[in-house]
Structures are given as C-alpha cells and as structure tokens.
C-alpha positions in Angstrom: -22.6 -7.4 -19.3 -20.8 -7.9 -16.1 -19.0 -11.1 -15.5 -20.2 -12.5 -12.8 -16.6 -13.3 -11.4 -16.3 -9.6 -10.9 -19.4 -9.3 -8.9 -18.1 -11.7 -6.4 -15.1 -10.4 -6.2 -16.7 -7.1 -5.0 -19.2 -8.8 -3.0 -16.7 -10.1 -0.5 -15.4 -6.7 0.5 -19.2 -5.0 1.0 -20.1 -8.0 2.8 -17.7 -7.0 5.5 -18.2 -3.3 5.2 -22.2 -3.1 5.5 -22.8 -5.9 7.4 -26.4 -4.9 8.3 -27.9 -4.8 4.2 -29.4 -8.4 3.2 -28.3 -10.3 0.4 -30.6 -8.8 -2.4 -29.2 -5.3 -0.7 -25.8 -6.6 -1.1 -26.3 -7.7 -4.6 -28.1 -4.3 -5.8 -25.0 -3.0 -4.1 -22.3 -4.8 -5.9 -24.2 -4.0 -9.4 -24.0 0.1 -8.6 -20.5 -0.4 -7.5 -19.5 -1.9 -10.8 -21.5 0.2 -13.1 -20.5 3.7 -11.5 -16.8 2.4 -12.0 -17.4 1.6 -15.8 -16.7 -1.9 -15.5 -18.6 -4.3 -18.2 -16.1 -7.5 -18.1 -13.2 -8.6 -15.4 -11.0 -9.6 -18.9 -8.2 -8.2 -16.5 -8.9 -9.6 -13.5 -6.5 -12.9 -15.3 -3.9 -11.2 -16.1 -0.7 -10.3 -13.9 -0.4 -6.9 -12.6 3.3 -5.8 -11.9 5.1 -2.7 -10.5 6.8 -0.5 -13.0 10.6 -0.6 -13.1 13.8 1.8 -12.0 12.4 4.2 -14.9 9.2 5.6 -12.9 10.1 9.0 -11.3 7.1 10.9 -10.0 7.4 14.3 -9.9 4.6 16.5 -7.7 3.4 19.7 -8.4 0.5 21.7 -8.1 -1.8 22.6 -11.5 -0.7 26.5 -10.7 2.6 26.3 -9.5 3.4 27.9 -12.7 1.8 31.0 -14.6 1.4 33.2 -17.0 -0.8 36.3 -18.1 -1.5 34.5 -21.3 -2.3 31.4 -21.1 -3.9 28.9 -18.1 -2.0 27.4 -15.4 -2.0 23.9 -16.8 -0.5 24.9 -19.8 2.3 26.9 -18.1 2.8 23.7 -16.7 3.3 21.9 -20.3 5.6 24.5 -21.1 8.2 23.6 -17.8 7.4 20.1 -18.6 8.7 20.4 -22.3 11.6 22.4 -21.5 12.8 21.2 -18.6 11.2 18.0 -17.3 9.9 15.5 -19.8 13.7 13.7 -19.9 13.9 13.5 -16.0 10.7 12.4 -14.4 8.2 9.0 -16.2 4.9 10.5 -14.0 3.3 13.8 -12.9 1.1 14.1 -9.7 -0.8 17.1 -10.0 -2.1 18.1 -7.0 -5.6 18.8 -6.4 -7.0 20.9 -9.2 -10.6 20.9 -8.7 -12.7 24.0 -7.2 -11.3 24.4 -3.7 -12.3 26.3 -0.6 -9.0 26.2 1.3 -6.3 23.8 2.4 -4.4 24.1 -0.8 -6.9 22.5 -2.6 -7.9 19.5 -0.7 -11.4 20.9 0.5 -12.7 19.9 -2.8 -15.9 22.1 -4.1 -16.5 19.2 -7.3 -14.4 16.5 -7.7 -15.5 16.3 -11.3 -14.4 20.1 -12.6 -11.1 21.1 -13.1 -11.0 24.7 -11.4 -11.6 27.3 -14.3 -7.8 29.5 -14.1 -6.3 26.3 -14.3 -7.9 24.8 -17.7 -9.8 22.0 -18.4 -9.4 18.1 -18.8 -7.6 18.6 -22.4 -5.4 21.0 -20.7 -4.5 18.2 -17.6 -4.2 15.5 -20.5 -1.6 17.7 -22.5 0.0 18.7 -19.4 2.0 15.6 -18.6 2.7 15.1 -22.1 4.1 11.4 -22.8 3.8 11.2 -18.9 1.5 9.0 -16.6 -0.9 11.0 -14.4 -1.5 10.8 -11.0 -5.2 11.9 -9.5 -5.9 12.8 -5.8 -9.0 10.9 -4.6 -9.6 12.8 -1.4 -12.6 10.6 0.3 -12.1 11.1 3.6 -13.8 14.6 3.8 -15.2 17.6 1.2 -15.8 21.5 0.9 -18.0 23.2 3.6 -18.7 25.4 0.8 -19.5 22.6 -1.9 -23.1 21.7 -3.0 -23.3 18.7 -1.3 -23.1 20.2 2.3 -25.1 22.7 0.7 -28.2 19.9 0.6 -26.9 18.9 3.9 -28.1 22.2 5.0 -30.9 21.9 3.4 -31.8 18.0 4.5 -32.1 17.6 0.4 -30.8 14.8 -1.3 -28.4 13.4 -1.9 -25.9 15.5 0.0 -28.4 15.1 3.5 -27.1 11.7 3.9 -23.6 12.7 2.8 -22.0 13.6 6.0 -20.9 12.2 9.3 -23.0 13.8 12.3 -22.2 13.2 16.4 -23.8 14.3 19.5 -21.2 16.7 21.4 -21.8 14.7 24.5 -20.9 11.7 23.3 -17.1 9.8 24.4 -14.7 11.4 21.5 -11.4 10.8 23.5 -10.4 8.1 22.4 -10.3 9.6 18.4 -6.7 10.5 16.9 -6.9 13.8 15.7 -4.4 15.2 13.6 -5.2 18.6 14.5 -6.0 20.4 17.6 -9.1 22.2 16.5 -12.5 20.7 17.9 -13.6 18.3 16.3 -17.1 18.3 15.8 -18.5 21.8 13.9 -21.8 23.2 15.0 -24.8 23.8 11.9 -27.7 25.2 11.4 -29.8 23.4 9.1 -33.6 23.1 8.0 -33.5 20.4 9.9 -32.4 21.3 13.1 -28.9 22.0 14.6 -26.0 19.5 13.7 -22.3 18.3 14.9 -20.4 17.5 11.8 -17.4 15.8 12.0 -14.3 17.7 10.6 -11.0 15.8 10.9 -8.8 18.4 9.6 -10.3 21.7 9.7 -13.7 23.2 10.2 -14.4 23.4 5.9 -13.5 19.8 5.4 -16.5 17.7 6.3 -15.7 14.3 6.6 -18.3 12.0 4.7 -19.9 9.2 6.1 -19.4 6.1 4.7 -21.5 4.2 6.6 -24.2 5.4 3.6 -23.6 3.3 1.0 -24.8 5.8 -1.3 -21.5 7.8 -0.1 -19.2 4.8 -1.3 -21.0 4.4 -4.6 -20.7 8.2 -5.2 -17.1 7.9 -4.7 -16.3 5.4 -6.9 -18.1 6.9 -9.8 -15.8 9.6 -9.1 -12.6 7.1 -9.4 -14.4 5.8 -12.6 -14.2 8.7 -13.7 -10.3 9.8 -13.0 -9.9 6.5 -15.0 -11.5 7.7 -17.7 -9.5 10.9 -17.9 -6.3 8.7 -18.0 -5.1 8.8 -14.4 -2.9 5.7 -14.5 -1.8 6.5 -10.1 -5.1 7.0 -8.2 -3.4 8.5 -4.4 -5.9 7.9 -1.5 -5.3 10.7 0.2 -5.8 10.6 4.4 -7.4 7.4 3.6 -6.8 6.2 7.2 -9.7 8.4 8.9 -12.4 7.1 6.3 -14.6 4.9 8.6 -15.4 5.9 11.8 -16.9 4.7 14.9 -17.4 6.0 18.1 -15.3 4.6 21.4 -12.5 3.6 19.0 -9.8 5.3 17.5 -11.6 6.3 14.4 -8.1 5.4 12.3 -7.2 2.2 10.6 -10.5 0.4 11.5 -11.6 -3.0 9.6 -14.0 -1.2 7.3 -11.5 1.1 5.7 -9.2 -1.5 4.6 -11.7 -3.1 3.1 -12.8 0.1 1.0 -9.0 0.2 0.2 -9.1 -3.5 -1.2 -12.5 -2.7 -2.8 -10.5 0.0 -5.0 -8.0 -1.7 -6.1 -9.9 -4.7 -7.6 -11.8 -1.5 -9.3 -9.3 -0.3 -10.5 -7.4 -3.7 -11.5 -10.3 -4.8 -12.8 -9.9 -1.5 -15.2 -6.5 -1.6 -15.9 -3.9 -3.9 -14.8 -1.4 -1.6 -15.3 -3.0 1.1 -12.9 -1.7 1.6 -9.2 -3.4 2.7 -6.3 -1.6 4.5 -3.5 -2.5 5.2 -0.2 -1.2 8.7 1.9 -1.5 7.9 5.7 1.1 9.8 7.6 1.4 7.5 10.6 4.3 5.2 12.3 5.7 2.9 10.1 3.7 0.1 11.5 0.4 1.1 10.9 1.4 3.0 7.2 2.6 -0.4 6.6 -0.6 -2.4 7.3 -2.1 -0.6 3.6 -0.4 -3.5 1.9 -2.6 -5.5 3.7 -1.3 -9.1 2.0 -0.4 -7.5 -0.8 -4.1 -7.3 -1.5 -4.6 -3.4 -0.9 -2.4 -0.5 -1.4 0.2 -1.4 -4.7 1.9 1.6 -3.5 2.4 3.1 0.0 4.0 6.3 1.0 7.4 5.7 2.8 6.7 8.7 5.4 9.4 7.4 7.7 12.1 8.0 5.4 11.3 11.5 4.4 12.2 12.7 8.0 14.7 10.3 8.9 16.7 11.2 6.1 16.8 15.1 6.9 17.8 13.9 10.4 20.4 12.0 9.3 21.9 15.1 7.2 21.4 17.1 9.7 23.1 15.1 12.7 25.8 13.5 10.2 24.9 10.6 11.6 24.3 7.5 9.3 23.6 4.5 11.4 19.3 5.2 12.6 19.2 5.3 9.3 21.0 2.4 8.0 19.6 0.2 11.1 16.3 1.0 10.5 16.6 0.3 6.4 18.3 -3.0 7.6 15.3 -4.1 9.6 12.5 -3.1 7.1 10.5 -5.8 6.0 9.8 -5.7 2.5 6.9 -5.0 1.0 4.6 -7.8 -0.5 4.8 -9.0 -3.8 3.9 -6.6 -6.4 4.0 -3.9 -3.9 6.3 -0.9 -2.8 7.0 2.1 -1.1 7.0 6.0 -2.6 9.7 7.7 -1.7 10.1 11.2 -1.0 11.7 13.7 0.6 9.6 17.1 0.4 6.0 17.4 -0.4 3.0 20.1 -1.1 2.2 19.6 3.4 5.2 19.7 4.9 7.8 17.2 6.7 6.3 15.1 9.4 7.6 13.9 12.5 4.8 11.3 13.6 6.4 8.7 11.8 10.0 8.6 13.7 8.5 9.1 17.2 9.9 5.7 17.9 13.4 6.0 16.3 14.5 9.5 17.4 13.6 11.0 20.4 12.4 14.5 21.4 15.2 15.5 22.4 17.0 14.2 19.6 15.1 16.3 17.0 15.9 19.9 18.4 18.8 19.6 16.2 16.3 19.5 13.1 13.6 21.4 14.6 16.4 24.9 15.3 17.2 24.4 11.8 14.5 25.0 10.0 13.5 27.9 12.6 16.8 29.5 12.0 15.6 29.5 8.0 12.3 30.9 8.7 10.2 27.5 8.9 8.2 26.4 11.4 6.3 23.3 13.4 3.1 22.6 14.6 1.7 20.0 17.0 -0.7 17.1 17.2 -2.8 15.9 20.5 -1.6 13.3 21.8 -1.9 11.3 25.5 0.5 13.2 27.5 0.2 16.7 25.8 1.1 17.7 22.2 3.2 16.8 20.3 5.5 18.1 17.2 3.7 17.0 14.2 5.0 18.5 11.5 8.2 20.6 10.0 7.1 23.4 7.4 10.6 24.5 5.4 11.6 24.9 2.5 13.7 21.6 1.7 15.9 24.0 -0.1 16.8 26.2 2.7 17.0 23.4 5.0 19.3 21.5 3.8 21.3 23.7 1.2 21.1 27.1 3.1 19.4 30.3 1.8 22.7 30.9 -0.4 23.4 27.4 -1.5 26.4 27.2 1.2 25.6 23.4 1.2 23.8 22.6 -1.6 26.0 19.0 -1.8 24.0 18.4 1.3 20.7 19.0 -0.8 22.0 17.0 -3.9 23.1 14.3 -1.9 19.4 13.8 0.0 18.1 13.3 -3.3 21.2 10.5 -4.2 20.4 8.7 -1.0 16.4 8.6 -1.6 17.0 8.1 -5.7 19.0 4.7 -4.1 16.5 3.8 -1.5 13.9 0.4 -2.5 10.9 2.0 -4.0 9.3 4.4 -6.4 10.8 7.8 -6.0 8.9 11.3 -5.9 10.3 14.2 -6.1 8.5 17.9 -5.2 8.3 20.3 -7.9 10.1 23.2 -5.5 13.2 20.5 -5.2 14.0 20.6 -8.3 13.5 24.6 -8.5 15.3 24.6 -5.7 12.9 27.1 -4.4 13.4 29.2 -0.9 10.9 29.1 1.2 7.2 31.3 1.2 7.9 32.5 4.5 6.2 36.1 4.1 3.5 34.1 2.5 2.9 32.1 5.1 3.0 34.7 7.7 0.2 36.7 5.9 -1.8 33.8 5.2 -1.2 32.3 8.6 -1.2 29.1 7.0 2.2 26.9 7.5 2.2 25.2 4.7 2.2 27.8 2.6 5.7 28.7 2.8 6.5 25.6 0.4 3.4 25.7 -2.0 4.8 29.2 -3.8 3.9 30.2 -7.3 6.5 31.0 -10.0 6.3 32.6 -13.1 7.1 30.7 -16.7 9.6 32.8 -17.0 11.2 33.0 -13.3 11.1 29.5 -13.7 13.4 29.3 -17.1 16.1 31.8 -15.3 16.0 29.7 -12.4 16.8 26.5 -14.2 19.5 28.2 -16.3 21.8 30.8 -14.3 23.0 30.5 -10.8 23.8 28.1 -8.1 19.9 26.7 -8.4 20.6 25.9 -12.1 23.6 24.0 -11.0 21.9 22.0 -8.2 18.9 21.1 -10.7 21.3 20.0 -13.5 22.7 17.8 -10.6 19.5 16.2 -9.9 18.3 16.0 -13.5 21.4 14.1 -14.1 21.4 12.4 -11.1 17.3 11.0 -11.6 18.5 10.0 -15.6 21.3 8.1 -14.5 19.1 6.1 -11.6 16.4 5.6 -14.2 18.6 3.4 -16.4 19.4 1.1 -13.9 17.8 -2.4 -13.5 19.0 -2.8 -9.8 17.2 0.3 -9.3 13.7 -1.1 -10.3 11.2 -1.2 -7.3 11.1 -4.8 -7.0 15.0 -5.2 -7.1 16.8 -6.6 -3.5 17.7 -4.2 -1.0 20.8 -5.1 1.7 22.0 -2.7 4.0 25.9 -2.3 4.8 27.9 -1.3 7.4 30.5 0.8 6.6 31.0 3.6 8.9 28.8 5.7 10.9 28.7 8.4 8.1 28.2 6.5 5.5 25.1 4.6 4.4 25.6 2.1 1.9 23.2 0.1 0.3 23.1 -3.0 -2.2 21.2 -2.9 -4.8 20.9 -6.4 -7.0 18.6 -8.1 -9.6 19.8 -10.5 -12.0 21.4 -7.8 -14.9 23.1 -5.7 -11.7 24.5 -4.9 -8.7 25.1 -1.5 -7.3 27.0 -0.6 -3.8 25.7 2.9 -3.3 27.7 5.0 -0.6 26.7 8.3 0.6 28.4 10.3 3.0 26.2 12.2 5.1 28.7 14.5 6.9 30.1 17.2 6.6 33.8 15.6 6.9 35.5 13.5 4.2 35.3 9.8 4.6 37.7 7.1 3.4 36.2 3.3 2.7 37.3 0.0 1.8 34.9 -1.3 -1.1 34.8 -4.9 -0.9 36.2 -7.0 -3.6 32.8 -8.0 -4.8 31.6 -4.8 -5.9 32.7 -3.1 -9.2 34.4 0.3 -9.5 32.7 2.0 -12.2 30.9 4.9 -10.4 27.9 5.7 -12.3 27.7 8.9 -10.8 30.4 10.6 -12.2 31.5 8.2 -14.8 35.1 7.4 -13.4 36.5 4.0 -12.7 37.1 4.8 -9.0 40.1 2.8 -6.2 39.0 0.1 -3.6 39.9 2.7 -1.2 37.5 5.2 -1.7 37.2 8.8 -0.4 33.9 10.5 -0.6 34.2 14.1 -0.1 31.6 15.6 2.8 28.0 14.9 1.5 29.2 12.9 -2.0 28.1 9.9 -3.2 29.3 6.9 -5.0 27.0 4.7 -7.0 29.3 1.6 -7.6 28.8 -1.4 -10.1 30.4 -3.5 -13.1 30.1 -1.3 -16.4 29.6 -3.8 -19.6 
C-alpha cells in the first residue's frame, strides 16, 4: 500500500504544476505518480539523507569510449575500469547509452533499451564494478526518429499528446535559446501540419509537460533507472522543461516544482540516492536548483569549469579566488559537482559577468591555435560566445605535453575546490583532441567525444608523457579521497596570498588543509601562516614556512598524525 504521508507529499508539488485538474484529478494523479515510480511505503521519507564524503570521485565517460572487436562496448569499459580505474574514481556516469539519433546520444530513441553494440543492463551493472552509477534522465526533449514522435505523426496515442506544438506567428522573442537554429520545426502529420518545438536541434523534440500523461511517463522511466541501480539520477537541460509563451521559457515556477517532485521520488526510494540537475546558466540562476535545499542535492558548478581555464591561462589567481570568497554555500545537504572538461564542451555563459569579452580572447586564441573551436548563442545585442570545444588536454598541457604541470595542476585546484569532483574520461587519458573528426562530422563537440581502443588505451596509461600525467592524477584523486576536510560538506575559506596563488582552507573537525596552487607560469615564494601544518600531502615532505611552489605546483598543507 501507499502511505498516505507520501501521497501528500506529492500532492503539494502537482498542485502547483497543473493547476487547472480538480481534486479527484489531482488525487488519480498523485496515485500514477507513485505507482510508476515503484513506491509502496515512504519508510524513508524519516530518515536523514546526507551527502557522501571526500571519497566520491565521479568519473564521466561514454558506454563506447572504449572498444574492442570481441566483446561489447560496456565491457571494454569493465576492462579500463579493472585495470586502471576502480582504485581512483567511487562513481561512474555513463553517458547516454540508449538508442540515439544524434547529438552524442542525447536524442534518445527508448529511454528503456540500452543501444545493442553497447550490451545490455547486466553489461551496465558489471561495468562500474564496486562503483555507484549515474543515469542521464534527459526530459526536456526526445528522438525525432523515436516511436513516440512517430505516433505524433500519426495523431496515435500516446506519443500524439507527447510533444510541444506553437503557432509560427505567435511572440517567441522573448524565449532563451541556446542555439541559433529556428526554433519551431515544421511536420506533416495525419493530422494536419505542425510547429514542434525543438530547443536544441531539429531531432530533439521537446515534450510537453503541460500533459500530465508526459510527467507520469517520465517518472516511470526514473523508476525504472532505480531499479537498475542508478544511485545519481543527472537531470539533464532540466531548465527548458516547462514552457510558456511570452516568457522566457527557462527557469519557470513549474519546472522547479517537477525538480522537487523528483527528489522526494527518488528520496522516498532511497535515501541515499542524489539527484543532480545540468543547467548551464550564470551562477545565479544554476544556483536557484537548490531551491531551499528542497530540490537539486547536487548542482553542476559550471562557473568554475571556465573560470579555472581562465585563470591558467591568464596566470592570474585573484577572479578566481574573489569569486570562491563570495560564494554562498550551498544548503544543507547540498553541493556543487565539480568539473573541469565534459562530453559538450567548455562554456562561457556562466562567467559573462566575471570576465569580459575582451578578457577571454586570451582563452578563446588558445584553443584555436590547438585546433578547437567556439560557437555562439543569441542573445539581446547579437551573439554571443557560448561555448569552447578543445581538448582539455591540448589546452592546457599542449599537443606535446610542453605544460602538462599546467594540466595536472587544474585538476589539484578543482580536486581542492568545496564539492563533489568529476572528472572526464579523456582527462585522465589525456587524450588530444578529435579535430579531423569534428571537421568531417561538422559537429564541435566531437573533437572531445573520441573513441579508443582497449588496447590504445593500456599503452596510453603505461608509456609516455600521458602515462606520467595520469599516474599524477590517479595519485593526486587517492590522496584527496582520504581526506576528511575534503568531504563535500567540509568549510571552505578563501586566502589571499598573492595574485598567483589561490589558496584555500579546508576544515572539519578531524582536519585542516591550506591548499596553495600556483597558477603561473613563474615560481612563487609564500609565507604559510603559523596556523597551518607543513606536512604536504602532495608529495609527502614536511615542507618550510616559506614556501616556493614551482610554476603551476601545488601544496596541499596540514598536520600529519
């Protein structure tokens, strides 16, 4: 039976999404809700939820970033995993790995099927071995080419009421588009013709979840993920889900209330489950996904990503410490993901108030010089950059490793950072960039979603100035993972040391760490304060209170027992 405590708990949320159904609606409502999400009793609901500690480490990768001839992607995966990555990372996030028209797998065909050359849900669970698995719930919009639009086209059920439809001559400039492709697409159906809304390209249809059939569907589907032993559920481009014309169409009341919805599903699951939302937007508004530390557990830090390649690009330490000094932190039970690289690219959105045009052309010439690339986004005023495509690899440690301290030391400065890290699979290949790949595919992105070989991957990791960086970051991740001051939920104060070092306290009760991490290119001499230890736990040395860090070095400082 359902308890009725959990019935009310989702009640309050539909009650503000569908505002128009009457109670026995909103009841019938509730009931689907709860049975498409496998939830009999709200046991859980008592019980405390709290954010893991310093050991999670995410790493991302795709189900087929590794192959081989004999055997399916997903277990070329398990093999890397075993040899090479089971010690260093807690949690995998495999990217989408269901049927997929395009986009690198997020225009989902069935969100229930694992696509066939990559295995099937045995092969995902064995995968990420001892590991916790993250899922993709990509709600916002589907395939063009998946059976649902197919009913669309023709007006069967269920996918007929599946979609979100506009007239072309209706108001649509006041919507934030990511892209700068129309946005509505033009279909034939049985029913007439059609305007489909499509956010992100013309084969992702965004759903309308004005249906409440639509919202039901999709949390059967995160039901489901559950039941496959996805312990991280990431919303991804959760912030476009509810629209409504002569408004933005991004961040509106209704979609913050789908986001609350989901996690008392999913709490009311598992207590030990988190739920993530991916909205690559200013600060501000990425922010507001805590809501009162009643939505999002997790929320991805897309400011730092950028502002930390700025930093290491420029040399220049003090954006970045200012604006970790002013961060509010996040709600109780809450935090940030981390990252530096990803599957889509690095985007710039998020520091549009911190650094200014003219300020990234520094970045931006880098990563042209190494083959990347940048696209735009329309915005009032004309377009504008949107997001780097590079190879984190190339970027920051040059094509032949000339400054691979610079890449290492990225990594030492996120790993240090409040939060729970993440960490893309090509970092810690160290992979150059796709660029021939992208040209031919004249997708972007594509230069940093290449495919390796079991076996390209082993030399890799073994010989040469890649092995070395990797064996750098492995150590570096083990060493961060056995900190307590490290732990998500641990204080965060910012120091001013120098305008080429940023240097952050770390502190619960068991520790305190002074990280310092010189992000020039010039050697830098400090003063540690008296208060801090000496031990660095970086290289294992007992260190003097004046300190030199070599260009792009860091110094992880505390008391060793």
């Amino acid at each position: 039976m359902i308890a009725q405590s959990a019935r009310t708990r989702v009640r309050q949320y539909i009650d503000r999404i569908y505002t128009d159904l009457d109670e026995p609606a909103l009841d019938g409502l509730a009931e689907r809700i709860l049975k498409a999400v496998d939830v009999v009793d709200d046991g859980q609901a008592s019980k405390t939820h709290g954010l893991p500690g310093s050991d999670e480490v995410v790493l991302i990768t795709y189900g087929d970033t590794f192959t081989d001839e004999l055997q399916p992607h997903l277990q070329s995966l398990r093999s890397v995993w075993d040899d090479h990555l089971a010690q260093v990372f807690s949690t995998v996030h495999v990217l989408p790995f269901f049927p997929s028209s395009s986009d690198g797998g997020f225009a989902v065909v069935d969100y229930r099927v694992i696509a066939e050359e990559l295995g099937d849900w045995s092969d995902l669970a064995s995968a990420v071995g001892d590991g916790r698995l993250m899922i993709d719930l990509i709600c916002n919009h589907g395939s063009a080419q998946s059976e649902w639009f197919v009913q669309f086209l023709n007006d069967e059920a269920p996918g007929r009421g599946y979609y979100l439809t506009a007239d072309p001559q209706a108001d649509l400039s006041m919507v934030t588009r990511p892209r700068t492709h129309p946005l509505l697409r033009e279909v034939e159906t049985t029913a007439g013709t059609r305007h489909v809304w499509a956010t992100f390209s013309h084969d992702q249809i965004d759903f309308d979840f004005s249906n409440p059939d639509v919202l039901v569907e999709f949390c059967s589907i995160l039901g489901f993920y559950l039941s496959q032993g996805a312990t991280r559920i990431r919303l991804d481009a959760i912030a476009y889900l509810w629209k409504q014309i002569g408004t933005r169409c991004i961040h509106l009341p209704e979609t913050h209330q789908i986001v609350k919805l989901m996690r008392t599903l999913v709490e009311l699951r598992d207590t030990t489950t988190l739920l993530i939302t991916e909205t690559n937007v200013p600060h501000g508004d990425n922010t507001s996904y805590f809501g009162a530390g009643d939505e999002a557990h997790v929320v991805y830090n897309f400011t730092l990503a950028p502002l930390i390649v700025w930093t290491l690009i420029t040399g220049q330490a003090d954006t970045l410490t200012s604006w970790l000094g002013r961060l509010d932190p996040a709600p109780v039970g809450c935090t940030f993901l981390n990252f530096i690289a990803s599957h889509d690219g690095l985007g710039l959105r998020p520091i549009e108030d911190l650094i200014s045009p003219r300020e990234l052309e520094p970045m931006i010439d880098a990563a042209l010089e190494v083959g990347g690339s940048f696209s735009a986004y329309s915005a009032p005023g004309g377009p504008r950059p949107y997001e780097l495509n590079v190879s984190l690899a190339d970027l920051l440690a040059g094509v032949d490793g000339e400054t691979a301290q610079r890449f290492v030391l990225a990594h030492a400065l996120m790993l240090a950072v409040q939060g729970i890290p993440a960490i893309y699979v090509h970092s810690m290949l160290v992979s150059p960039g796709e660029v021939q790949a992208a040209t031919e595919s004249g997708h972007k992105r594509d230069i940093n979603r290449g495919k390796v070989t079991v076996e390209q991957a082993n030399q890799r990791l073994t010989a040469g100035w890649r092995a070395d960086v990797f064996h750098q970051l492995a150590a570096l991740i083990q060493r961060r993972r056995a900190q307590p001051a490290f732990a998500p939920e641990a204080a965060q104060l910012m120091h001013v040391v120098d305008d080429r070092i940023v240097a952050i306290e770390r502190r619960c009760e068991e520790q305190v760490i002074f990280a310092l991490h010189n992000v020039s290119g010039e050697s830098v001499t400090v003063t540690v304060p008296d208060v801090f230890g000496v031990d660095d736990l970086i290289t294992g040395e007992r260190v003097k209170r004046m300190l030199t860090l070599d260009p792009w070095r860091a110094a992880w400082l505390t008391t060793c027992s």
